[in-house]
C-alpha positions as a Markdown table, in Angstrom:
| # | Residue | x | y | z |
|---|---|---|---|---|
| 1 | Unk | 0.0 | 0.0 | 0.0 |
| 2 | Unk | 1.3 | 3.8 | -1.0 |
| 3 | Unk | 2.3 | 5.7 | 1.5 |
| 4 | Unk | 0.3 | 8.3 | 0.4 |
| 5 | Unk | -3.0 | 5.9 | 0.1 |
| 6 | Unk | -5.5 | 7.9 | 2.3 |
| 7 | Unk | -6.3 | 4.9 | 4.1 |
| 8 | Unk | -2.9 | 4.5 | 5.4 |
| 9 | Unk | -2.9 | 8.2 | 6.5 |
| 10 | Unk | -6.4 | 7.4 | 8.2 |
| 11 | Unk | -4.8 | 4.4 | 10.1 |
| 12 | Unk | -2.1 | 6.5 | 11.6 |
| 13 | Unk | -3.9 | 9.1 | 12.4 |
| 14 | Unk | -6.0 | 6.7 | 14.4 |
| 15 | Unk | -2.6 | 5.4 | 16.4 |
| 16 | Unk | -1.7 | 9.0 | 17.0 |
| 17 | Unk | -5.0 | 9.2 | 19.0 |
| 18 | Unk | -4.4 | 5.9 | 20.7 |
| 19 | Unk | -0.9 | 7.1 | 21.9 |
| 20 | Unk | -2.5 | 10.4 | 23.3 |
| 21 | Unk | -5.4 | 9.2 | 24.7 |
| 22 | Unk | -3.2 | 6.6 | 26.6 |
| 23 | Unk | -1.1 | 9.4 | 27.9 |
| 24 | Unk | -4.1 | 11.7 | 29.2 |
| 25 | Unk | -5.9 | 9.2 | 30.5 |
| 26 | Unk | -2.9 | 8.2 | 32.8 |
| 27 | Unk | -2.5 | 11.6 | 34.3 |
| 28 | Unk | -6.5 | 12.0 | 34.5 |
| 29 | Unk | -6.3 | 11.1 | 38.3 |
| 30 | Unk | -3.6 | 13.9 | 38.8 |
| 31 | Unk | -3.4 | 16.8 | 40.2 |
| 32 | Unk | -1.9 | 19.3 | 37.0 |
| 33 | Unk | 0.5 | 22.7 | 37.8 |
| 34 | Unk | 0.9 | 24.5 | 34.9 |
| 35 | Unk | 3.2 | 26.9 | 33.6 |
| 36 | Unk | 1.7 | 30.3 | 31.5 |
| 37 | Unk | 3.0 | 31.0 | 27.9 |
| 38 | Unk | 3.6 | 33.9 | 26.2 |
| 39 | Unk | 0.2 | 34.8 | 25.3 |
| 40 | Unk | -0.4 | 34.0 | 29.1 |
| 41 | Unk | -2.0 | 31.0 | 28.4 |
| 42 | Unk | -1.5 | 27.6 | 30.2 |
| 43 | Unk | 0.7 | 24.8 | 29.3 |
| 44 | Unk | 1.5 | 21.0 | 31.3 |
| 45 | Unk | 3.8 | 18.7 | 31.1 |
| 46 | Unk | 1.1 | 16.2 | 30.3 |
| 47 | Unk | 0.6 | 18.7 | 26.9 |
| 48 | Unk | 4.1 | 18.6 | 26.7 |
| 49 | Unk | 4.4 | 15.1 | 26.8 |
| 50 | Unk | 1.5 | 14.5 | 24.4 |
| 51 | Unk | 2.7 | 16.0 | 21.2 |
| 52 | Unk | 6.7 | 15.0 | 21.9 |
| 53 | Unk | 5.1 | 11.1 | 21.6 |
| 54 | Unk | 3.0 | 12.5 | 18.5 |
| 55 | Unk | 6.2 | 13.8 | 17.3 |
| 56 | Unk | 8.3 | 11.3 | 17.7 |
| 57 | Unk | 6.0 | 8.9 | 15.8 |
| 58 | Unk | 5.4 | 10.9 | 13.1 |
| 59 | Unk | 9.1 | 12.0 | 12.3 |
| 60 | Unk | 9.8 | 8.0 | 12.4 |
| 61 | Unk | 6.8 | 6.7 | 10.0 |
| 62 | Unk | 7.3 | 9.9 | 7.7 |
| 63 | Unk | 10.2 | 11.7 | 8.3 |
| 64 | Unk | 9.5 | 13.9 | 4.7 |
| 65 | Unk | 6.4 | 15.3 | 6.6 |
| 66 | Unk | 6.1 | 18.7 | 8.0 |
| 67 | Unk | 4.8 | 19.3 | 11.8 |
| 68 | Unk | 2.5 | 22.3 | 13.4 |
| 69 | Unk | 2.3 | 21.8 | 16.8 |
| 70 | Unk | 0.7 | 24.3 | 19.6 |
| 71 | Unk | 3.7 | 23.4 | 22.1 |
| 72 | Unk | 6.9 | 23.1 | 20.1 |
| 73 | Unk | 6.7 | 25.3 | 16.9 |
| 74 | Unk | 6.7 | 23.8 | 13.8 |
| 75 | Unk | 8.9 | 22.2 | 11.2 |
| 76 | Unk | 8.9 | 21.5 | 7.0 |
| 77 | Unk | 5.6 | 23.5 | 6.5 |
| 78 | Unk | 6.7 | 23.8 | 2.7 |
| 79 | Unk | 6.1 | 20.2 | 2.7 |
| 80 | Unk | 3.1 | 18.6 | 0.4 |
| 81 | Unk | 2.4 | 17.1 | 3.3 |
| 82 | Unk | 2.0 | 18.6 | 7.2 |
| 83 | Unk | 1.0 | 16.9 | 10.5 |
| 84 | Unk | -1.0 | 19.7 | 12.9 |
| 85 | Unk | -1.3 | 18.8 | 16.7 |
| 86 | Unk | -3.0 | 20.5 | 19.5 |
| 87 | Unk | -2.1 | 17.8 | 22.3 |
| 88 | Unk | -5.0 | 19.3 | 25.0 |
| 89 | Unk | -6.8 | 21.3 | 23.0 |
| 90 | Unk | -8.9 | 22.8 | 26.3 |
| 91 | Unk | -6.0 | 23.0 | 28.9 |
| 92 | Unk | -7.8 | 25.0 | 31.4 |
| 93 | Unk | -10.6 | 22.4 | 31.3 |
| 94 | Unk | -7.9 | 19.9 | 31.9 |
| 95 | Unk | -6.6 | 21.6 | 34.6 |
| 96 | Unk | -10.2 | 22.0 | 36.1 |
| 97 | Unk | -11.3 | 18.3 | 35.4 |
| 98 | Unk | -13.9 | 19.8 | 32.8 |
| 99 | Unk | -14.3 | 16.5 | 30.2 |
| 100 | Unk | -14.8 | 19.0 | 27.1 |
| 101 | Unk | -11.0 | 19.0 | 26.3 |
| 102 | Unk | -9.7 | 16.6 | 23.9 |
| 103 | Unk | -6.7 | 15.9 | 21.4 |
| 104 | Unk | -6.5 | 17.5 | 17.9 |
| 105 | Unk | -4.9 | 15.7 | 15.1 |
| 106 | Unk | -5.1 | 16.9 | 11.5 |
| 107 | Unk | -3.3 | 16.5 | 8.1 |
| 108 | Unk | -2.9 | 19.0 | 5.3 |
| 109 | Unk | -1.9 | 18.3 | 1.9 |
| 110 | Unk | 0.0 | 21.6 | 0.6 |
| 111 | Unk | -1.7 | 23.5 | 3.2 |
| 112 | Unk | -5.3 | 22.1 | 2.9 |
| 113 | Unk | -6.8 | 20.0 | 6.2 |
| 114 | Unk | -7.8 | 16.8 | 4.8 |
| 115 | Unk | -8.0 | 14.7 | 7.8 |
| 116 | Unk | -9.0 | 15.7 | 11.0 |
| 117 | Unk | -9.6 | 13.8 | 15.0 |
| 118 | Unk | -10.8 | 14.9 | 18.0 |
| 119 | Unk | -10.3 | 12.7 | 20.4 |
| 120 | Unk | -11.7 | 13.1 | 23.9 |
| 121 | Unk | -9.7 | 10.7 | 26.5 |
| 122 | Unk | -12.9 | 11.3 | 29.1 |
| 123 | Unk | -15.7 | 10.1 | 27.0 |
| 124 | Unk | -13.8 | 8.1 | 24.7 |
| 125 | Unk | -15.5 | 9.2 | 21.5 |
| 126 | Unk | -13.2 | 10.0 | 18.7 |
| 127 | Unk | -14.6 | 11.5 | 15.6 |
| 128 | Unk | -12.7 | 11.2 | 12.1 |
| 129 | Unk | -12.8 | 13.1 | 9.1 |
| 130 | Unk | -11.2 | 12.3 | 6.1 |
| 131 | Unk | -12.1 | 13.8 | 2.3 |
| 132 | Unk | -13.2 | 11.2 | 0.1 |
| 133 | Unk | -14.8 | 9.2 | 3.0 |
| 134 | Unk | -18.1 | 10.0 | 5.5 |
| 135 | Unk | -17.3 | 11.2 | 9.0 |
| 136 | Unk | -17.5 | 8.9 | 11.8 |
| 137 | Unk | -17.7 | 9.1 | 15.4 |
| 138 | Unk | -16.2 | 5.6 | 17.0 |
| 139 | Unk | -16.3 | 4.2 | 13.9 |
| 140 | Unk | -19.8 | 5.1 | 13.0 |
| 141 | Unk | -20.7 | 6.9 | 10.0 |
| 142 | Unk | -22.7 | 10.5 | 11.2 |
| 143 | Unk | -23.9 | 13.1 | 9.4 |
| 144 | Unk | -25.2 | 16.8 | 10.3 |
| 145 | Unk | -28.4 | 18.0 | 11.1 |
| 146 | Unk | -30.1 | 19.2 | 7.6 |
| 147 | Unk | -30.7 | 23.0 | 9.4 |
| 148 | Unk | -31.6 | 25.6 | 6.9 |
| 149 | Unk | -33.7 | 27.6 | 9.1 |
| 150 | Unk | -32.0 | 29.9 | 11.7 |
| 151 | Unk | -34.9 | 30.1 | 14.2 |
| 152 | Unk | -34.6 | 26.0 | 14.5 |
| 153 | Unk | -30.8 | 26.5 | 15.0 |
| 154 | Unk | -28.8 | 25.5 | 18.2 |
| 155 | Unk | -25.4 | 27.5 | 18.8 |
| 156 | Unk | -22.6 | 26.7 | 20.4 |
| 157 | Unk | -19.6 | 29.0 | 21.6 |
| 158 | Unk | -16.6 | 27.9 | 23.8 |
| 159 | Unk | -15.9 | 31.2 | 25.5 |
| 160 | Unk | -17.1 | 34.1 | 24.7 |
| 161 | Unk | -14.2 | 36.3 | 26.3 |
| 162 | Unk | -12.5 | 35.6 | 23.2 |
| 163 | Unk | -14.5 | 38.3 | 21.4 |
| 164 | Unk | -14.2 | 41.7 | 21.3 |
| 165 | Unk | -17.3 | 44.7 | 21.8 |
| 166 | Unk | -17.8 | 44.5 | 18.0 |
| 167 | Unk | -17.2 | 40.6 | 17.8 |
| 168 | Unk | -19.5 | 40.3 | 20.7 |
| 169 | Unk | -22.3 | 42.4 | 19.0 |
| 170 | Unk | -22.4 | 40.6 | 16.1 |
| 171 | Unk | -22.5 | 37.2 | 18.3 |
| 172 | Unk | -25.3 | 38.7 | 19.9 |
| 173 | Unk | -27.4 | 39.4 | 16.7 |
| 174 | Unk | -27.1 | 35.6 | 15.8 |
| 175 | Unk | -27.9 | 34.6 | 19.4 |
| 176 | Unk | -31.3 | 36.2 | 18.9 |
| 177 | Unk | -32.3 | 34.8 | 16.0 |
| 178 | Unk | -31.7 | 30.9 | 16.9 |
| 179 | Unk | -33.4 | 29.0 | 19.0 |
| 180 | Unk | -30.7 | 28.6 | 22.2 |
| 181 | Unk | -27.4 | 28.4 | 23.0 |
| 182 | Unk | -24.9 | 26.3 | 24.9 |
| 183 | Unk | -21.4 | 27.6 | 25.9 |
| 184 | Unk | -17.8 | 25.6 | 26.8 |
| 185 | Unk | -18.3 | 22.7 | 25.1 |
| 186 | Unk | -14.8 | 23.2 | 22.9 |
| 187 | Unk | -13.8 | 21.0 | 20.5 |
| 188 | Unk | -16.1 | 18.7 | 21.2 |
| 189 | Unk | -18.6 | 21.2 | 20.1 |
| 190 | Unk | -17.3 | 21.3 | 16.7 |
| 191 | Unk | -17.7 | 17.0 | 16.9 |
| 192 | Unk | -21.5 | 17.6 | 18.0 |
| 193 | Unk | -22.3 | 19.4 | 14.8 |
| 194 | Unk | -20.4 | 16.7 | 12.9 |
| 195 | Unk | -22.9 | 14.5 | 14.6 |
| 196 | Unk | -26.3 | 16.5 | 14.1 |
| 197 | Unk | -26.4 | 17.6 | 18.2 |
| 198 | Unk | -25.7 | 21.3 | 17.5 |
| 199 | Unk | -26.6 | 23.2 | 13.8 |
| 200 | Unk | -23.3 | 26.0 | 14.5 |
| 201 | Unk | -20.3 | 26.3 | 16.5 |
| 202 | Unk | -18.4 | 29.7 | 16.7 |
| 203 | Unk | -15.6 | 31.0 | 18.0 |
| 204 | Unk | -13.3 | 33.8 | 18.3 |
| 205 | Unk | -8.8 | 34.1 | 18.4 |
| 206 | Unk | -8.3 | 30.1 | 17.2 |
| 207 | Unk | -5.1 | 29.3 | 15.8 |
| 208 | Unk | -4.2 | 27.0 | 13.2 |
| 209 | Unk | -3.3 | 23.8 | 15.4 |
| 210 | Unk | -7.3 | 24.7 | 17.1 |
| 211 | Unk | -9.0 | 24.7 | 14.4 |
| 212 | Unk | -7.5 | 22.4 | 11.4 |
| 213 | Unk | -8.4 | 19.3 | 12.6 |
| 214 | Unk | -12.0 | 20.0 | 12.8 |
| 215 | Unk | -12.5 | 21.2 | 8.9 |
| 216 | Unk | -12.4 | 18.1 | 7.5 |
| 217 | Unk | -14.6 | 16.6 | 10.3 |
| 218 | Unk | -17.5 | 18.9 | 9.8 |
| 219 | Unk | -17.0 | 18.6 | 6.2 |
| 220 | Unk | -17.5 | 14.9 | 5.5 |
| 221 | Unk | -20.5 | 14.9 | 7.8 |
| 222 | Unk | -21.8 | 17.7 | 5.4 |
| 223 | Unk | -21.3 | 20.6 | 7.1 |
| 224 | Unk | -18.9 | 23.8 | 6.1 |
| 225 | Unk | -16.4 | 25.9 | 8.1 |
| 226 | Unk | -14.8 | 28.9 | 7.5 |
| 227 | Unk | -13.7 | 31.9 | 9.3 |
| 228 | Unk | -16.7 | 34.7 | 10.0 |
| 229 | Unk | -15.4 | 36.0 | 5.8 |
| 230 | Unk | -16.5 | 32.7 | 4.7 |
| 231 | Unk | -12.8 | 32.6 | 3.7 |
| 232 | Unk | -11.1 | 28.8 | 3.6 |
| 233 | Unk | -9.0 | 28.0 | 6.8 |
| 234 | Unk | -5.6 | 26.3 | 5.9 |
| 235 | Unk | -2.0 | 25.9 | 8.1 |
| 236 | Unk | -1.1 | 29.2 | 7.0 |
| 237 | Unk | -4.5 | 31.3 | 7.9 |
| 238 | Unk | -2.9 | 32.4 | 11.2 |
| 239 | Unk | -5.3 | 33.5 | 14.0 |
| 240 | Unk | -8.9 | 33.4 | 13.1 |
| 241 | Unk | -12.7 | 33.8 | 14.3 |
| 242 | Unk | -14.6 | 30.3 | 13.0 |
| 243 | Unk | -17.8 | 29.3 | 12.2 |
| 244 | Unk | -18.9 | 25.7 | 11.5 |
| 245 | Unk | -22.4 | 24.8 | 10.7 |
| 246 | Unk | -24.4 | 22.3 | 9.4 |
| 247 | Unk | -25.9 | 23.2 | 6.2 |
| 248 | Unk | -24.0 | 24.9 | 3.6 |
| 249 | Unk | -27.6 | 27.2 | 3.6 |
| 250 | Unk | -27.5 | 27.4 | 7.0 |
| 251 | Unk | -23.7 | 28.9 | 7.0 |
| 252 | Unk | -24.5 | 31.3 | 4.3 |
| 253 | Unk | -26.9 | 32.9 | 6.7 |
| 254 | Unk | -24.6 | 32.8 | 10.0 |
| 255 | Unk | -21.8 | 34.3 | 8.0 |
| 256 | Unk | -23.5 | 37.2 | 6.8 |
| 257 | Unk | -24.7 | 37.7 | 10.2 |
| 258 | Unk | -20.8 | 37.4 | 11.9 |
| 259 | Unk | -19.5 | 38.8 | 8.3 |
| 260 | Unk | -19.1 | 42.6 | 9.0 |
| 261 | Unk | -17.9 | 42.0 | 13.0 |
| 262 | Unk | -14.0 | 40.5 | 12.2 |
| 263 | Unk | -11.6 | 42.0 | 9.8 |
| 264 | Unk | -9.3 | 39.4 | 8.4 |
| 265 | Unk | -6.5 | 41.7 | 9.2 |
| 266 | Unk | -7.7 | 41.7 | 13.1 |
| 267 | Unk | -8.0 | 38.0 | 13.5 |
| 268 | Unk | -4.5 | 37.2 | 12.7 |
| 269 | Unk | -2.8 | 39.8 | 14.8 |
């Protein structure tokens, strides 16, 4: 079999997940200090620890591969091919002993996500996007919700402190005009539109290693995501306010509702 042959990449990408979900689950029972980053954000060792195993795998089965990861830079991103990890994609739920945090593996081909997992180490459901194939969710095909009207619509944010007055504003317009909204879930939220539990997921200041995973997830259950332009989310987009929703109608709506609130310039500084 190729070593290009999607299924291969799929099968892989499915280890990766068993190594960090291994790890995580280990430490669950812990009590986790942290250090904060630059952008005064928190990091663990278990983070740490995560994407140095994802690493090391990856740099052994393809060492012509590029690597994003959140913790320790990245390497080759010229490549055709590039690995993108988030190894606790949630930390300060992991800290907190939240369950909404999971692993975020993803693959782009010149740029372009075309496989994506969460994995979440707590509920042990794993969702798995790959183009050419539907998305599953433990193995299980699952498809959106087929949303086209807004006032039916159930929203989900993680954290709305990532917004600004103008951000928030335009939040708020789209809050009104759905039927409720949930907050926190993370990037599980993103798998539960994938799935048909929530019709839209947005979020404000994600970076490439939060959000590339989760394109080709919603996707191939028939969903869209984009940042609040409607423009396409690759390794290079930088920092961005997304959008995911069910129906490619449905987005349409949402992101000329969030449209006007985020200059593309903003969201990457």
């Amino acid at each position: 079999m190729p070593a290009s042959d999607p299924k291969t990449f799929t099968a892989f990408a499915g280890s990766l997940a068993d190594v960090s979900r291994a790890t995580i689950q280990e430490a669950l029972s812990e009590q986790h200090g942290f250090v904060s980053k630059g952008d005064a954000s928190p990091v663990t060792a278990v983070d740490r620890e995560v994407e140095e195993r994802l690493r090391a795998r990856i740099q052994e089965a393809y060492p012509d591969h590029g690597i994003l990861g959140e913790e320790f830079g990245s390497v080759g991103l010229d490549a055709e091919w590039v690995w993108v990890i988030d190894p606790i994609d949630g930390t300060k739920a992991f800290i907190t002993g939240i369950p909404t945090f999971g692993t975020l593996i993803a693959l782009a081909r010149n740029g372009v996500p075309m496989l994506g997992v969460i994995d979440n180490p707590v509920t042990n459901e794993r969702w798995l996007g790959a183009d050419g194939s539907p998305t599953t969710l433990n193995g299980k095909p699952v498809r959106t919700r087929a949303c086209q009207d807004l006032s039916e619509a159930l929203v989900g944010n993680g954290n709305p402190e990532s917004f600004d007055d103008k951000d928030t504003a335009a939040y708020k317009r789209l809050r009104r005009q759905v039927r409720w909204s949930v907050y926190g879930g993370g990037c599980h939220a993103y798998g539960r539109v994938a799935d048909g539990a929530l019709d839209i997921n947005v979020d404000g200041g994600l970076d490439a290693f939060d959000y590339c995973a989760l394109i080709p997830i919603v996707r191939n259950a028939g969903g869209v995501m984009t940042d609040w332009q409607g423009g396409e989310l690759t390794i290079r987009s930088g920092r961005r306010s997304v959008v995911a929703s069910a129906t490619p109608e449905l987005h349409r709506t949402v992101q000329g509702i969030l449209a006007n609130a985020t200059s593309p310039a903003r969201a990457a500084s």
